[in-house]
C-alpha positions as CSV (number, residue, x, y, z in Angstrom):
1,X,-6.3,-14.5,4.7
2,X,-5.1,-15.4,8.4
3,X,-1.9,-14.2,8.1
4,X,-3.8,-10.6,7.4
5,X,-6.0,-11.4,9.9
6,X,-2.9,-11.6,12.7
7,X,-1.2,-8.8,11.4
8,X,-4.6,-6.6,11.7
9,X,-4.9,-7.9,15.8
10,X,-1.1,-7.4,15.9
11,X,-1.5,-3.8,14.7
12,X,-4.4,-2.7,16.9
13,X,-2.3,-4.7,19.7
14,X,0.1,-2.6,19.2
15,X,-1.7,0.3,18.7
16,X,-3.6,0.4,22.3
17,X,-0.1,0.2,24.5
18,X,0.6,2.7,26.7
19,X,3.7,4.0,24.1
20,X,1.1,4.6,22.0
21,X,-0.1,7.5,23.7
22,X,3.0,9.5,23.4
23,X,1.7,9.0,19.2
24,X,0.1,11.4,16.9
25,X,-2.6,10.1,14.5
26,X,-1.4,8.7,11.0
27,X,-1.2,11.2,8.3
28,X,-2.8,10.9,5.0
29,X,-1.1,13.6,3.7
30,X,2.3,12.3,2.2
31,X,4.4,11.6,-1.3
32,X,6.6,8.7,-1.5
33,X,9.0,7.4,-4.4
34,X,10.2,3.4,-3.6
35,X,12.3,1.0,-5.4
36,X,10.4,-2.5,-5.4
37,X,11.0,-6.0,-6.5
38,X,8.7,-8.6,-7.8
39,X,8.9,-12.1,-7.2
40,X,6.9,-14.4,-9.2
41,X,6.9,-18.2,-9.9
42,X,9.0,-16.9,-13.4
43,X,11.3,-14.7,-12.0
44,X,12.4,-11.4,-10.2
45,X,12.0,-8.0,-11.1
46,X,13.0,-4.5,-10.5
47,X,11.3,-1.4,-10.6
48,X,10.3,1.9,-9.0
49,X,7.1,3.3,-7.9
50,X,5.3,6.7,-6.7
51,X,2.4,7.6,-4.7
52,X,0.9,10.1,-3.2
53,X,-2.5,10.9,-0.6
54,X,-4.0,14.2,-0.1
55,X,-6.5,14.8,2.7
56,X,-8.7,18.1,2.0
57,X,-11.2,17.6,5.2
58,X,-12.2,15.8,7.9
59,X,-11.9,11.9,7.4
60,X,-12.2,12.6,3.3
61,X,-8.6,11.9,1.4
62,X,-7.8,11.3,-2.0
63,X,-4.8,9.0,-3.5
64,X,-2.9,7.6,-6.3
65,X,0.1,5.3,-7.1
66,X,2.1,4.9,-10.3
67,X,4.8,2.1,-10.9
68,X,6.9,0.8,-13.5
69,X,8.4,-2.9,-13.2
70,X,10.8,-4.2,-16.3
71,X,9.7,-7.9,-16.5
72,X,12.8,-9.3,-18.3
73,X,12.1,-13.0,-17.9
74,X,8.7,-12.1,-20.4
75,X,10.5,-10.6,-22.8
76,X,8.5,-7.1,-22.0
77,X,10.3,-3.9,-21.7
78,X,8.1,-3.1,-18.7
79,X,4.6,-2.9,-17.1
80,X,3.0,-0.1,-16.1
81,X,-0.1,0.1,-13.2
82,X,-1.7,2.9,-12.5
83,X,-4.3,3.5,-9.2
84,X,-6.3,6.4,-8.2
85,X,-8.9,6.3,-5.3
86,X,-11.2,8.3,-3.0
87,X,-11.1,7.2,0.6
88,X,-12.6,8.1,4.3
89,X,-10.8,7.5,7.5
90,X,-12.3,7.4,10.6
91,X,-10.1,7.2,14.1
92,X,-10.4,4.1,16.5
93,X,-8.0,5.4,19.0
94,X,-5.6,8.4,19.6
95,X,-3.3,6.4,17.2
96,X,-5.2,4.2,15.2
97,X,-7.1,5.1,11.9
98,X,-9.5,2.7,10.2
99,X,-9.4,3.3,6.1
100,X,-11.7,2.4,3.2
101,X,-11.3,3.1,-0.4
102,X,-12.8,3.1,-3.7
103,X,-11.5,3.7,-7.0
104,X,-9.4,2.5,-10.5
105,X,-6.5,0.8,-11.2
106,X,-4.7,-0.4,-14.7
107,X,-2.2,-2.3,-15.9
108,X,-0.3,-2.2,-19.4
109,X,1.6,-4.5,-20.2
110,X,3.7,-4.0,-23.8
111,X,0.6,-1.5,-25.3
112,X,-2.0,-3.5,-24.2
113,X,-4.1,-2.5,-21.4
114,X,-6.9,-3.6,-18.9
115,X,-8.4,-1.6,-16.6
116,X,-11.2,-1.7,-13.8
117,X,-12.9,-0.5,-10.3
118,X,-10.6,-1.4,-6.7
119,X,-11.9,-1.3,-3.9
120,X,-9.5,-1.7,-0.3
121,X,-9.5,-1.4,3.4
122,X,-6.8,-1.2,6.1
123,X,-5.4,-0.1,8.9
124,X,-2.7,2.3,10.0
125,X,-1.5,2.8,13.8
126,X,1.2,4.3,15.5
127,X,3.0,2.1,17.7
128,X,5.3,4.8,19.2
129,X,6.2,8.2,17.8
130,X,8.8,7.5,15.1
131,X,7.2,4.3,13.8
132,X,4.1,3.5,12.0
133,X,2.5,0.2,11.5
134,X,-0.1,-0.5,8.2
135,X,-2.2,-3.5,6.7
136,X,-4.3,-3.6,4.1
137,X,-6.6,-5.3,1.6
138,X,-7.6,-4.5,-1.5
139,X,-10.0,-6.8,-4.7
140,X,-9.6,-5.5,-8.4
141,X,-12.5,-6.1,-10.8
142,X,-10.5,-6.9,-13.5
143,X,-8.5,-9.7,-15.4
144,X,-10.6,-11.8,-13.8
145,X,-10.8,-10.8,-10.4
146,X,-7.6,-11.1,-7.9
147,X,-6.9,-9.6,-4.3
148,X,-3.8,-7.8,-2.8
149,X,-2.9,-8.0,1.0
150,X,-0.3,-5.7,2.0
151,X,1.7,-4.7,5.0
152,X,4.0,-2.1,5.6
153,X,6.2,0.2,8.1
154,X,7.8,4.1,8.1
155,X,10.3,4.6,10.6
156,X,10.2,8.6,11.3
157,X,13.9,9.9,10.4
158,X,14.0,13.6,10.2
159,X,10.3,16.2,10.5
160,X,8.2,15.3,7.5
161,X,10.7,12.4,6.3
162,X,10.1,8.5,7.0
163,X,11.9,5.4,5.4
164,X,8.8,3.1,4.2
165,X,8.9,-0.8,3.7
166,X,6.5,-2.6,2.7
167,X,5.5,-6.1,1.0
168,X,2.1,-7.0,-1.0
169,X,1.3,-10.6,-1.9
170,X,-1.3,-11.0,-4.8
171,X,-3.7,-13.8,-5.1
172,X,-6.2,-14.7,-7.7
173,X,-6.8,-16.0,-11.4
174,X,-5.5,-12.0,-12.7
175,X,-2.1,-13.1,-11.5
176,X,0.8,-15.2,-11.7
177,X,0.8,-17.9,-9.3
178,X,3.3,-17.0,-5.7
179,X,3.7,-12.8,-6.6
180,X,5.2,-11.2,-4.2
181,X,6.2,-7.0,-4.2
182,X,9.0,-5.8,-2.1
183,X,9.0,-2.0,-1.6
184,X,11.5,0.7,0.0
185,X,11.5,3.9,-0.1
186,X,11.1,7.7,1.1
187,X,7.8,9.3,2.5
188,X,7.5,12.7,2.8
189,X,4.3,13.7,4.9
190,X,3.0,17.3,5.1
């Protein structure tokens, strides 16, 4: 928790330099496909990922992620989890949004499934124009409770393209002790 707590001040830090001016607001209109890797106290792990975030109106947006991880060192073919959420924005600065969500996320793991409400917060700010800055936190309801904290970056490449990084550390009696998610990937914002 204070590591997410000095990457948040870091962020708005950031967010309320003088570069920061020359910034638009973060979009949360985008697709993205990533190749990620999970690290648990068992093993590593490869997989991809997709997700998405549409923003009808105003501060209003809707999202959803889908990723697939083969967990060899279970003897699984793969896991599956699954997220959709409704979510408001509001702007602190020029460059800085403030984000809450609500929603549901699942995870099946060789046919069997479990399934429950998320809810998250974060923050996204654009440090100069071709880079973007986000960290999050989210708490599922389910398999006995556990909590993801997340930080990430998209380095603007071409109009409408970004390379995204990003890394999520889960904690909680719903998952394996030490997991760790590594993500890269391609953002394309509209």
């Amino acid at each position: 928790m204070k590591n997410t707590m000095l990457l948040i001040l870091a962020g708005l830090a950031c967010a309320l330099t003088p570069a920061a001016a020359y910034s638009d607001a973060p979009s949360f209109n985008y697709l993205q496909t990533a190749v990620q890797h999970t690290s648990t106290s068992n093993g590593d792990n490869w997989g991809w990922g997709v997700q998405g975030s549409f923003n009808p109106v105003g501060g209003l947006f809707f999202s959803g992620e889908y990723s697939r991880t083969n967990y060899l060192d279970y003897a699984q073919s793969d896991v599956k989890t699954y997220r959709v959420n409704a979510g408001y924005y509001t702007t602190l600065a020029d460059t800085l949004a403030l984000y809450g969500t609500a929603g549901w996320a699942a995870t099946e793991v060789s046919g069997s499934r479990s399934d429950g409400a998320v809810v998250g917060a974060g923050l996204r700010a654009n440090l100069v124009s071709i880079l973007e800055l986000r960290v999050g936190a989210s708490h599922y309801f389910f398999d006995d409770g556990f909590n993801e904290y997340s930080a990430g970056v998209l380095l603007h490449i071409l109009p409408f393209m970004y390379i995204s990084a990003g890394i999520a550390k889960y904690s909680g009696a719903g998952t394996s002790p030490d997991t760790t998610r590594w993500q890269a990937g391609l953002r394309f914002s509209f």
